[in-house]
C-alpha positions as CSV (number, residue, x, y, z in Angstrom):
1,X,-50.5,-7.8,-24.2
2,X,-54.2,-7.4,-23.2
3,X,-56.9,-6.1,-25.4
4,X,-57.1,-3.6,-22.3
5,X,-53.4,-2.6,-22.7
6,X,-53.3,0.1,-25.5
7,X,-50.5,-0.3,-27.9
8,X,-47.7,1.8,-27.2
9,X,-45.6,3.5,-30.6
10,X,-42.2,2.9,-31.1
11,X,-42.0,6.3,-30.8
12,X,-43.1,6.7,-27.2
13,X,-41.1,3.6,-26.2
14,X,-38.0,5.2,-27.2
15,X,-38.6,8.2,-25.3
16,X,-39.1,6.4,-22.3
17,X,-35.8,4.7,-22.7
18,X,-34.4,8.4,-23.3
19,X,-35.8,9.7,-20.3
20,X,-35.2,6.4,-18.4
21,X,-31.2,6.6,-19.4
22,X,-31.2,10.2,-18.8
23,X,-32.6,9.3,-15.4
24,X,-29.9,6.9,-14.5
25,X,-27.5,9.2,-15.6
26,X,-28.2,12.8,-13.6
27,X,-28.1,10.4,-10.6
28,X,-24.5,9.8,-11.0
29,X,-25.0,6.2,-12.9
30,X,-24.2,5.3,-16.5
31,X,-27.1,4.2,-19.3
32,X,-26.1,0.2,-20.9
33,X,-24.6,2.5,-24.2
34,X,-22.1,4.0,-22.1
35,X,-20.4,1.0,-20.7
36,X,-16.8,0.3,-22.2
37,X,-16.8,-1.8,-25.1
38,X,-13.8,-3.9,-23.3
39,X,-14.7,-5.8,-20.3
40,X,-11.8,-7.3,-17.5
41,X,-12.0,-9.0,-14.6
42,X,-11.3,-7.7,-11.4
43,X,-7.6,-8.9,-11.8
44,X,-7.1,-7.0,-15.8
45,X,-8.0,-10.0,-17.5
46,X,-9.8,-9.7,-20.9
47,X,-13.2,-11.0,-21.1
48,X,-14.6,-12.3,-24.0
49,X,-18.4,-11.6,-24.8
50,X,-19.2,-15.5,-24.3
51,X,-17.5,-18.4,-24.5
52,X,-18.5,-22.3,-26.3
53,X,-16.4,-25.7,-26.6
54,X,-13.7,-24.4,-28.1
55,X,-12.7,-22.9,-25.3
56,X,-12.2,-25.7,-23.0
57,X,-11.2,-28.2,-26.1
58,X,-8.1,-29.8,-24.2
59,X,-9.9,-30.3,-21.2
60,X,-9.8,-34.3,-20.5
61,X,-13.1,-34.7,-17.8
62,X,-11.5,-37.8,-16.6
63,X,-8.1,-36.7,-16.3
64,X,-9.2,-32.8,-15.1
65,X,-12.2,-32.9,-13.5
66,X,-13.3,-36.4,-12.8
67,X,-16.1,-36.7,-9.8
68,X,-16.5,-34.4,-6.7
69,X,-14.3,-36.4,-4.0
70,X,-12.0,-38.2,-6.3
71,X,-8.0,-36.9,-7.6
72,X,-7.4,-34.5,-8.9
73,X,-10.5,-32.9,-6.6
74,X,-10.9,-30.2,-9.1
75,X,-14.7,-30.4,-8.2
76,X,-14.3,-30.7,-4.6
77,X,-13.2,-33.1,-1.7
78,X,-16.0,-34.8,-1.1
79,X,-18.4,-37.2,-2.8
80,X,-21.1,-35.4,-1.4
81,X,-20.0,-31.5,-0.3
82,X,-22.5,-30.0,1.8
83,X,-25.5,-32.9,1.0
84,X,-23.5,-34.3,4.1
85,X,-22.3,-31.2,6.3
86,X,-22.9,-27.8,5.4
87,X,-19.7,-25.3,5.8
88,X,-18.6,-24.4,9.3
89,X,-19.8,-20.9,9.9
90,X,-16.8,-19.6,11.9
91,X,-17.0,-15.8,12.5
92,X,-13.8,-14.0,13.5
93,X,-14.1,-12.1,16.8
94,X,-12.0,-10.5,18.7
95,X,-11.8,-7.4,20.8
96,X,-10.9,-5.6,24.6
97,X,-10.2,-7.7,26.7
98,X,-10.5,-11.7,27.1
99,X,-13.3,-11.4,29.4
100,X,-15.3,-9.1,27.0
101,X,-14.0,-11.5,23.7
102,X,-15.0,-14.5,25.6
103,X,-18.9,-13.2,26.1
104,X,-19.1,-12.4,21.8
105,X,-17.9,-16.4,21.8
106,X,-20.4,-17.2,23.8
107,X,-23.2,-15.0,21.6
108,X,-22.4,-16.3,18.6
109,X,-22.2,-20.0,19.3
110,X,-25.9,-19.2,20.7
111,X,-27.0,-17.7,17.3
112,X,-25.9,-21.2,15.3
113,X,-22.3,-20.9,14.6
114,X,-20.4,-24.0,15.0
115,X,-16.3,-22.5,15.1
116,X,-14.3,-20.0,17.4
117,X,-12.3,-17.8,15.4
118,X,-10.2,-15.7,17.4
119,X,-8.0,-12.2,16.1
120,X,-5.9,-11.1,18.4
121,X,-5.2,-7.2,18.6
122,X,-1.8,-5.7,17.2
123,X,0.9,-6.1,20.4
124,X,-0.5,-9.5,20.5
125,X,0.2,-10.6,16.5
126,X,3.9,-8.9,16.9
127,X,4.4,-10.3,20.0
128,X,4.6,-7.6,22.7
129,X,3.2,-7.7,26.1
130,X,-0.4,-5.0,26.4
131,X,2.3,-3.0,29.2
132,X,5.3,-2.6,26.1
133,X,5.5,1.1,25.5
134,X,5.2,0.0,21.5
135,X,2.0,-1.2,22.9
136,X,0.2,1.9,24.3
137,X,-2.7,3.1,22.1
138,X,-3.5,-0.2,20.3
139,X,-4.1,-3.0,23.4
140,X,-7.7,-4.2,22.6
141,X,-8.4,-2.3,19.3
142,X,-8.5,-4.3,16.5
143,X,-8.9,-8.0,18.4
144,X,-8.6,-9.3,21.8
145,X,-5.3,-8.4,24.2
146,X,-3.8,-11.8,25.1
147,X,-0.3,-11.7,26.9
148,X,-0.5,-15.0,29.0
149,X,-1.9,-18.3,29.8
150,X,-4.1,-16.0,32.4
151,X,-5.7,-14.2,29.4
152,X,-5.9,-17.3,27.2
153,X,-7.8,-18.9,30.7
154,X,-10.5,-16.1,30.5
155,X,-11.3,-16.0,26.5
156,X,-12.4,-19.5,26.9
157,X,-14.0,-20.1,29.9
158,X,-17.0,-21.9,30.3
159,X,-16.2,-22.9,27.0
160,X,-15.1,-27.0,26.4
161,X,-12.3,-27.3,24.2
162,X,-13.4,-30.9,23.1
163,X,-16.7,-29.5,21.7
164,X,-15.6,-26.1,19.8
165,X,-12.9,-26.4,17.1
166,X,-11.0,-23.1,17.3
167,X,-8.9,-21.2,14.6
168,X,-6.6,-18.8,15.9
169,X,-5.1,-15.8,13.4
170,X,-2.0,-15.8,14.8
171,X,1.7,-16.1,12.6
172,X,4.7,-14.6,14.3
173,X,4.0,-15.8,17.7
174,X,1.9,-18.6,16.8
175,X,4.0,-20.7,18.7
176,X,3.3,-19.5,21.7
177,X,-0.2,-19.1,21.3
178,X,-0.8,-22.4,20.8
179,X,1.4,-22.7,23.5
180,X,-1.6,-20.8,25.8
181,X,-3.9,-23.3,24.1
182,X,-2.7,-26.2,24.9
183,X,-1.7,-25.1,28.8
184,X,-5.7,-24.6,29.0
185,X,-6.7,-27.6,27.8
186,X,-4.9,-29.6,29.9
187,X,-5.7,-27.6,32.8
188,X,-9.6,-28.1,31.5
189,X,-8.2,-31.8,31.6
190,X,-9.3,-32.4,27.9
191,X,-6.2,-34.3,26.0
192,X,-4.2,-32.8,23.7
193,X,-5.5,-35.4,20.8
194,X,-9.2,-34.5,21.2
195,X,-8.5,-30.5,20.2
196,X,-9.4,-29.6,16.5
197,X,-8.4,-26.5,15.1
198,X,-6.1,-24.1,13.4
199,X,-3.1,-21.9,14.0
200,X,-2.6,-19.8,11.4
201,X,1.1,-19.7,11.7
202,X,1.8,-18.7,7.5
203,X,5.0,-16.6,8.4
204,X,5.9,-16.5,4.6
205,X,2.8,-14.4,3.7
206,X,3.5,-11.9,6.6
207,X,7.0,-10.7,4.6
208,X,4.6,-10.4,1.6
209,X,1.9,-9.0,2.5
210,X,1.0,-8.4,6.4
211,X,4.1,-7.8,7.8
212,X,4.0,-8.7,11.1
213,X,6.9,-11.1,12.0
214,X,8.9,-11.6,14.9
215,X,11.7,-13.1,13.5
216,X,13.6,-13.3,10.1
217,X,12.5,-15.7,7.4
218,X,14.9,-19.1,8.0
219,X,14.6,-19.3,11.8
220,X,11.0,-18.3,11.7
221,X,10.6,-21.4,9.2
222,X,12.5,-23.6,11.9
223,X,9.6,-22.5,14.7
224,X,6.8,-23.3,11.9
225,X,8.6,-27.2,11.5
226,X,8.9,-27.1,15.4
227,X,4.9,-27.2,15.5
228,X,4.2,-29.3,12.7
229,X,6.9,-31.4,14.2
230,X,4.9,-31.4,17.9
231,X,1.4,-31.5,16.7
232,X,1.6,-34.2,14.3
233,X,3.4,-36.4,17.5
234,X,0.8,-34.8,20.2
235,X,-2.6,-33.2,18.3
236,X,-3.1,-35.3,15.8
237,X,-6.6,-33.2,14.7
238,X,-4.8,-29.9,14.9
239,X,-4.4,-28.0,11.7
240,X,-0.8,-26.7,11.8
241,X,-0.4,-23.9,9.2
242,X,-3.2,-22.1,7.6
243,X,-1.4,-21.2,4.0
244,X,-3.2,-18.4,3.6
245,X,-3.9,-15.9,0.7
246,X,-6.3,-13.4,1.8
247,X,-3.9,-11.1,3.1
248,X,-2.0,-11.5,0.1
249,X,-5.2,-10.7,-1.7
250,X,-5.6,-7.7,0.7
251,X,-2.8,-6.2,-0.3
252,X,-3.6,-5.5,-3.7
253,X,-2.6,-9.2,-5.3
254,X,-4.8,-10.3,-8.3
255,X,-6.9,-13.6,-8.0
256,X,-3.5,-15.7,-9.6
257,X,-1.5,-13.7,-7.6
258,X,-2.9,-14.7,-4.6
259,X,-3.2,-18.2,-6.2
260,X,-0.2,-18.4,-7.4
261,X,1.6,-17.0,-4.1
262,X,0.2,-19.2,-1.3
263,X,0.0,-22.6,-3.4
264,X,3.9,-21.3,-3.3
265,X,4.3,-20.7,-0.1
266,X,2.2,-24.1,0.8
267,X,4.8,-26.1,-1.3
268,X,7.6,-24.3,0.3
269,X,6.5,-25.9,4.1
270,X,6.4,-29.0,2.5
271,X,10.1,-29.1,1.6
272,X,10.8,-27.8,4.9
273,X,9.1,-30.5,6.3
274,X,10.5,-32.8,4.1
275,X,14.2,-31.7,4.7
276,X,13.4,-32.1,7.8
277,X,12.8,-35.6,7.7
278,X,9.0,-35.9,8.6
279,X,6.9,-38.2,6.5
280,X,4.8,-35.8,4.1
281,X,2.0,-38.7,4.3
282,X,1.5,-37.8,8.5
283,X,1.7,-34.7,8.0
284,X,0.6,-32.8,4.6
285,X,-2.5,-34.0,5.6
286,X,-3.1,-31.0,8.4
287,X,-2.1,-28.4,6.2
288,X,-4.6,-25.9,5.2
289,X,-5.3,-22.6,3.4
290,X,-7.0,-20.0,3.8
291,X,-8.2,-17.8,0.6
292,X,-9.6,-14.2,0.0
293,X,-13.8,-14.2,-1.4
294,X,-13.5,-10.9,-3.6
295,X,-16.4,-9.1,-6.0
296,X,-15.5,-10.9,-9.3
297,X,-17.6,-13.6,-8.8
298,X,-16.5,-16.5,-11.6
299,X,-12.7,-15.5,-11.1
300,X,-12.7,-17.0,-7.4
301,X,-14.8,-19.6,-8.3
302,X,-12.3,-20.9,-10.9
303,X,-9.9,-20.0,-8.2
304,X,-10.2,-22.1,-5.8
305,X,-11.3,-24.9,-8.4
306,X,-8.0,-24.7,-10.1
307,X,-5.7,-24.3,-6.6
308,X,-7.8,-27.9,-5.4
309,X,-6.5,-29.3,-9.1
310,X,-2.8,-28.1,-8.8
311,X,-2.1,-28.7,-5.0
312,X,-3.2,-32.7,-5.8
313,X,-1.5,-32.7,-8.5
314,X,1.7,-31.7,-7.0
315,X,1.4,-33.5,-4.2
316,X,1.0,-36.9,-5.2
317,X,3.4,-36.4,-8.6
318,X,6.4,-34.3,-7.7
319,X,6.2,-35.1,-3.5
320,X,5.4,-38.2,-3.6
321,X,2.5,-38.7,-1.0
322,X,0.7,-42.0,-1.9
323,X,-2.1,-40.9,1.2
324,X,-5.1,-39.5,-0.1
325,X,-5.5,-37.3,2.4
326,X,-2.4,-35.5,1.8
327,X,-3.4,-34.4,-1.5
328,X,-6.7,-32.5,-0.6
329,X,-6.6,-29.0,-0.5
330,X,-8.7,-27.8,2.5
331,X,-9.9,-24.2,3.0
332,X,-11.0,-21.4,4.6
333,X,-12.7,-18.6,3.0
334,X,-13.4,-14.6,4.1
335,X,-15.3,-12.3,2.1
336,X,-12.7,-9.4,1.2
337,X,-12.4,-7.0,3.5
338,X,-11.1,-4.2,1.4
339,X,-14.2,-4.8,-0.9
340,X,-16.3,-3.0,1.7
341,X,-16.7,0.7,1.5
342,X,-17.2,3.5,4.1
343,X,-19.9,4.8,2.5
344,X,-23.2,3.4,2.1
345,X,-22.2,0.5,4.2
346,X,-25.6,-1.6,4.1
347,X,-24.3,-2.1,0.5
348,X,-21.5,-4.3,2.3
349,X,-24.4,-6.5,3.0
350,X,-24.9,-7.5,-0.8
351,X,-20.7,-7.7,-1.5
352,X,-20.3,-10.2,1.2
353,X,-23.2,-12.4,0.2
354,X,-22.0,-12.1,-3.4
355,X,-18.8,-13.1,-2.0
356,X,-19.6,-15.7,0.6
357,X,-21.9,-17.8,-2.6
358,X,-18.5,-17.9,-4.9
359,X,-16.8,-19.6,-1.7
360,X,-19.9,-22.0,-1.3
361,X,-20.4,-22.8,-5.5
362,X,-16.2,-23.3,-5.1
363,X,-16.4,-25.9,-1.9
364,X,-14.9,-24.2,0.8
365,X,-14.7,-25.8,3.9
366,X,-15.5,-23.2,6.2
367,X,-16.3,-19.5,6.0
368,X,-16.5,-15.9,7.9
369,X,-18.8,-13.4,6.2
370,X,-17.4,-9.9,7.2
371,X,-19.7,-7.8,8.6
372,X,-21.9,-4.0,7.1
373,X,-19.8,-1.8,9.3
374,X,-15.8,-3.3,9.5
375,X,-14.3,-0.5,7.7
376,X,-15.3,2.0,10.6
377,X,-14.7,0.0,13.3
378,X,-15.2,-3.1,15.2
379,X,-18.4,-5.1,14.3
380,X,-21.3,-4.5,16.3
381,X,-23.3,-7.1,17.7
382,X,-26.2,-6.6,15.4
383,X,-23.6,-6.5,12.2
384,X,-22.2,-9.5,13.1
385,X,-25.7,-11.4,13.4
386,X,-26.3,-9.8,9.7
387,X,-23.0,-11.7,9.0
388,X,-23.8,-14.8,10.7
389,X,-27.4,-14.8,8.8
390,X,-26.0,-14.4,5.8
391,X,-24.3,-17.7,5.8
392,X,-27.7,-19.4,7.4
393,X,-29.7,-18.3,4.6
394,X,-27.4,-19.5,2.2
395,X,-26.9,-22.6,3.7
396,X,-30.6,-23.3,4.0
397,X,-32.7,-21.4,1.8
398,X,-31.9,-20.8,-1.8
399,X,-30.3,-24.8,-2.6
400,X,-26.7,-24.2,-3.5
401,X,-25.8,-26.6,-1.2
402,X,-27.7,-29.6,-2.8
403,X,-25.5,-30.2,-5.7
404,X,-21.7,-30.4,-5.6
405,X,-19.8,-28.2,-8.2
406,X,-22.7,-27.3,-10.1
407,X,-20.8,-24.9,-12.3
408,X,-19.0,-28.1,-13.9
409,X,-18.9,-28.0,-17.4
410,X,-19.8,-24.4,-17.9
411,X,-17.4,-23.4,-20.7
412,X,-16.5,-19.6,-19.0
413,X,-16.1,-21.4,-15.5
414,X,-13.4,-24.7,-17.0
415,X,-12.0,-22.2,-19.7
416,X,-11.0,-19.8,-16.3
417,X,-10.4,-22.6,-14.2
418,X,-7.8,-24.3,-16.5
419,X,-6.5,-20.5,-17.5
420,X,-5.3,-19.5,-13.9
421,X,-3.6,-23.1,-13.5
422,X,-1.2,-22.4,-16.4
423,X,-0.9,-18.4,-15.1
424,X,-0.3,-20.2,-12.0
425,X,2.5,-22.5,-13.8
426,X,4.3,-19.8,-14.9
427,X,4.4,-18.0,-11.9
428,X,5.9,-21.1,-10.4
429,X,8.5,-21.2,-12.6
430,X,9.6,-17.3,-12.2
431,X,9.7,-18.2,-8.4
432,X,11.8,-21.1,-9.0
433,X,14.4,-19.7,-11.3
434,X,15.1,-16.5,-8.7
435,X,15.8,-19.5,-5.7
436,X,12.4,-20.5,-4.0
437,X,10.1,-18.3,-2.2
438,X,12.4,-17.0,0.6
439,X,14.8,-15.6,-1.6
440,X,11.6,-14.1,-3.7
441,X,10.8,-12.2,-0.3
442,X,14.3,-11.3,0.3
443,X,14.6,-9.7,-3.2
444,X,11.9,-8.1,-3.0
445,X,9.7,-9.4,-5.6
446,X,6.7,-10.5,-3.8
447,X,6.3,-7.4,-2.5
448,X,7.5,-4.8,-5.7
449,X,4.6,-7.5,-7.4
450,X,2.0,-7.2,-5.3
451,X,2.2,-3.7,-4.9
452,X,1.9,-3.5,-9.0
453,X,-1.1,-5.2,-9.0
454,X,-2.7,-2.8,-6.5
455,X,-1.5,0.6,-8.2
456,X,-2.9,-1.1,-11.4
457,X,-6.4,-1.4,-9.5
458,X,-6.4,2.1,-7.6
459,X,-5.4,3.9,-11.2
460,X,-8.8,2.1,-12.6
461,X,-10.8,3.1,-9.9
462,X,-9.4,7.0,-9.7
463,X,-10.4,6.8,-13.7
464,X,-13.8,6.0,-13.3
465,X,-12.7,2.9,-15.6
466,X,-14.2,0.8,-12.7
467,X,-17.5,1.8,-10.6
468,X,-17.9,0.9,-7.0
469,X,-21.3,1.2,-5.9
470,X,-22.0,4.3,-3.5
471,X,-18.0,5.5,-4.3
472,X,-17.3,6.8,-7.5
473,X,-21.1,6.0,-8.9
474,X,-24.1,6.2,-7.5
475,X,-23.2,8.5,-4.6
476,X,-25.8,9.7,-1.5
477,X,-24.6,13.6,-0.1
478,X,-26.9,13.0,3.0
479,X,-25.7,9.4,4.9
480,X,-27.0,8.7,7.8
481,X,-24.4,7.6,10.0
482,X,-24.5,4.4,11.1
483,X,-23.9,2.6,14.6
484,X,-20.5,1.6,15.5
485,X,-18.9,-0.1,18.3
486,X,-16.4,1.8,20.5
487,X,-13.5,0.1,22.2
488,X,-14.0,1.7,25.7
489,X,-10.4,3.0,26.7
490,X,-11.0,1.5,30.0
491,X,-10.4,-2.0,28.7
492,X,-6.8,-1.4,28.2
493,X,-5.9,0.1,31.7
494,X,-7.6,-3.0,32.8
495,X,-6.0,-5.5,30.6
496,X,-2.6,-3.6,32.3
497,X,-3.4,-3.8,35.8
498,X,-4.8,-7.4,35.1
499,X,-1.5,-8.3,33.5
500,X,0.7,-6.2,36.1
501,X,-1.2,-8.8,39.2
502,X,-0.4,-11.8,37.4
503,X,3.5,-10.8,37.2
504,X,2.9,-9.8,41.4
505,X,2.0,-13.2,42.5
506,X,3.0,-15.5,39.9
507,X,6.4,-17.5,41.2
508,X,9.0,-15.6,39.8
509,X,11.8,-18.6,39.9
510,X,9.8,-20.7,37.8
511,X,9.6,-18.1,35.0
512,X,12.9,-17.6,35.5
513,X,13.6,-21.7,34.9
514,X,11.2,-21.8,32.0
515,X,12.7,-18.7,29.9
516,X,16.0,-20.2,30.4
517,X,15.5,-23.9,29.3
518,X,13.5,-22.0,26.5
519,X,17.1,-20.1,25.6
520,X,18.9,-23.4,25.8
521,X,16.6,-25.5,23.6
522,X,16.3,-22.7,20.9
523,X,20.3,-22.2,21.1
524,X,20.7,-26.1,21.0
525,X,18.0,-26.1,17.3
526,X,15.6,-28.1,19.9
527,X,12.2,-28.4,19.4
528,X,11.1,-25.3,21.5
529,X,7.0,-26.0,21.6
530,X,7.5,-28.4,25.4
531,X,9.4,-25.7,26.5
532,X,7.1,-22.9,25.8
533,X,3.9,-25.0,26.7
534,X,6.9,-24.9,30.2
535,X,6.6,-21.2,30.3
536,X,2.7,-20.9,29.9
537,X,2.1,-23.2,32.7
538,X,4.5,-21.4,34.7
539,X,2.9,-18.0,33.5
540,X,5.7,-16.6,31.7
541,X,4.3,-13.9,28.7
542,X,4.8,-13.8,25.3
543,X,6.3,-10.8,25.0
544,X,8.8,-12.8,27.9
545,X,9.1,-15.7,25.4
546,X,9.2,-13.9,22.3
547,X,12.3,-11.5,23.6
548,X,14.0,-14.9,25.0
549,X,13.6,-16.2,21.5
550,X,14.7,-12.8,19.8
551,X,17.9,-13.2,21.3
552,X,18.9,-16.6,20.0
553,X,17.1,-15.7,16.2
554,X,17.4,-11.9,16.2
555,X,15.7,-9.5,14.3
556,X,14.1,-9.0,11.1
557,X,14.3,-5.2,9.4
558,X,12.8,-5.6,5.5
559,X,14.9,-3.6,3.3
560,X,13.2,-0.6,1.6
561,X,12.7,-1.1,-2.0
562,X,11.4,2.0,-4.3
């Protein structure tokens, strides 16, 4: 204080806190006083008002945490983390048609990102053709319309497929995507062992969570071991499976759910490909997962800690690998999508980079930061450059990426880390006594969980008993509306008439040869991938392959559960 500065009373202090609270208040928000006297995390769990040694007591730092790049990688992969390579900044895009899709690539690779992440539109992820009738309405809407090699041609043209590594969100038909894929790069003459990237391909998660399969549960498991099977032989650098728990997360799963869930569903493919007879040390090592960045900030920092400690842990003690590199847990992180709100959507800005640094303080390996406006349509061009920012400033400005793990030690962050590794445990235990994870989905109890978890949440929020900014608190009457992007209906007449040329003049006998030495090798229990890289070359569709395949696996109808 000044001798300038006149004293103020106690009195006239506490009327200003008064009025300040009363303030706060007739604008919809809550004084400090009000807030409950019980604090949870995102996920329900209790929150205690600090925490000290006793918390983490059994924690051994040799045997849990040890160094960043050394088993059991609780504090990361590498020696260094981002001191060596900051994150690849790979933002999804996807939308009309492959000619519009391919023109976004080519933006954002000239604003600094360094990955292609592609989503595909609905027909596309379920497998039909942009001219099914169960397509009309949707070809183009929600991601980019690819039916066929022809397509796949177009979205990456003028593009190299040695210099970009590419991550395609693609699970029922992943197959035959990377089928497309890997027709174009040989006919860009780039080998098959120089492409890096990811196919998606979790089926398990999409009779959780996304549901959008193409074929039940056991025969879709046989297509996921065909293509770990071919690309551990013929694309060495590929990335087979994405395990992935951000739709889980999207659902309504908790942080342990989703945890719990996909480290599940990750050990599950490694049984397959185990029974299978594949050596877990050539190929665990392309396995990957892909996690959900939500608003409780420490939770999916110990997240992601604790999944790095549990996948190593398992790997090397109850599979046996004895290669390094088969017990890392690499992963790919986007900010939660159904964290953004409608209203107020600048605020979306602040959630994602909230959520983008508790993927970068728990050493992901790459990350998409969803953009102000997803939740009324499409991102625009200037929304997704907000995005893409977003990740350059944290990357370069504000020095989280100089030290690895630098929440180490913090007695809330180990107490939560080693607390959602034993919630994790027992979930892992349920799941084995009921018969693995495909009898879990057939019962029902992925789903009748999951969907707990999210009426849990919505019964908060209805309450008031949680506040989202600009929602239930802090609400504007007089929005102005922001800026979208609109799909122009055009683009799926001329995806259709593009699609209805190439089945005019494409040599109908060779489609014709492909789809049926596609039938015989999935009738035989063949490795289909050679014959449906066959089909793309000879310009066969999916939704051709997918119905050839249909036919030999059927159909898959979930059984309603109340």
């Amino acid at each position: 204080m000044t001798e300038s500065t006149p004293a103020r009373s106690n009195d006239a202090r506490s009327k200003e806190k008064t009025a300040s609270a009363s303030e706060a208040t007739s604008r919809g928000g809550r004084a400090l006083h009000q807030r409950e006297r019980r604090f949870k995390s995102l996920s329900g769990r209790e929150v205690k008002p600090y925490y000290t040694a006793r918390d983490v007591r059994g924690l051994d730092e040799a045997k849990d945490l040890g160094v960043p790049g050394e088993y059991p990688f609780t504090r990361g992969i590498h020696e260094t983390m981002y001191r060596g390579k900051t994150w690849t900044m790979r933002q999804f895009a996807g939308f009309g048609t492959a000619r519009e899709t391919n023109e976004r690539f080519k933006y954002l690779l000239s604003k600094g990102q360094t990955g292609l992440s592609v989503a595909f539109d609905f027909p596309t992820i379920t497998g039909y053709d942009s001219d099914d009738p169960m397509s009309e309405g949707e070809v183009g809407r929600c991601g980019v319309a690819i039916a066929s090699l022809a397509d796949m041609e177009t979205l990456f043209e003028g593009i190299p497929l040695d210099q970009v590594s590419t991550s395609m969100t693609i699970n029922g038909p992943a197959a035959v995507l990377l089928a497309f894929y890997l027709a174009v790069a040989k006919k860009q003459g780039v080998p098959a062992e120089k492409l890096r990237g990811t196919t998606q391909n979790d089926v398990l998660k999409e009779y959780m969570a996304q549901k959008s399969w193409c074929f039940p549960p056991r025969p879709s498991m046989g297509v996921v071991g065909d293509i770990i099977e071919y690309c551990t032989e013929h694309v060495p650098q590929w990335n087979t499976i994405s395990i992935s728990g951000y739709h889980i997360r999207e659902a309504g799963s908790t942080a342990v759910q989703e945890l719990a869930f996909t480290l599940a569903n990750g050990f599950t493919y490694v049984e397959h490909g185990l029974e299978a007879g594949l050596d877990v040390d050539r190929f665990a090592p392309r396995l990957s997962f892909f996690f959900n960045a939500h608003l409780d900030f420490f939770e999916e920092i110990a997240k992601y800690r604790a999944a790095r400690r549990i996948w190593a842990r398992r790997l090397k003690e109850k599979y046996g690998a004895k290669n390094p590199k088969a017990w890392l847990l690499r992963f790919h992180t986007q900010t939660a999508g159904v964290s953004l709100t409608a209203q107020q959507p600048e605020n979306n800005i602040v959630r994602t980079a909230y959520e983008a640094l508790s993927a970068v303080l728990g050493g992901t390996q790459s990350l998409h930061t969803n953009s102000m406006d997803e939740t009324l349509a499409l991102p625009t061009e200037k929304a997704v450059k907000v995005a893409l920012r977003t990740q350059q400033v944290l990357a370069h400005e504000i020095g989280v990426a100089n030290v690895a793990d630098p929440l180490a030690g913090s007695y809330y962050v180990e107490a939560l880390t080693n607390q959602m590794e034993e919630e994790a445990e027992e979930i892992f235990r349920e799941i084995d006594a009921m018969g693995g994870v495909i009898a879990g989905i057939e019962s029902g109890y992925f789903q009748r969980e999951i969907a707990r978890s999210a009426y849990r949440l919505q019964q908060e929020l209805d309450a008031n008993e949680r506040i989202v900014v600009g929602v239930n608190e802090y609400v504007d009457d007089d929005e102005d509306p922001l800026e979208i992007l609109r799909i122009d209906p055009r683009s799926e007449e001329e995806q259709k008439a593009r699609l209805a040329e190439l089945k005019r003049t494409r040599d109908p006998a060779a489609v014709e040869r492909a789809l049926g030495a596609l039938r015989d090798a999935a009738r035989a229990g063949e490795n289909i991938m050679p014959h449906l890289i066959d089909g793309a070359l000879a310009y066969a569709t999916l939704g051709e392959m997918i119905a050839t395949l249909k036919k030999e696996y059927g159909e898959y109808h979930e059984p309603p559960m109340f």
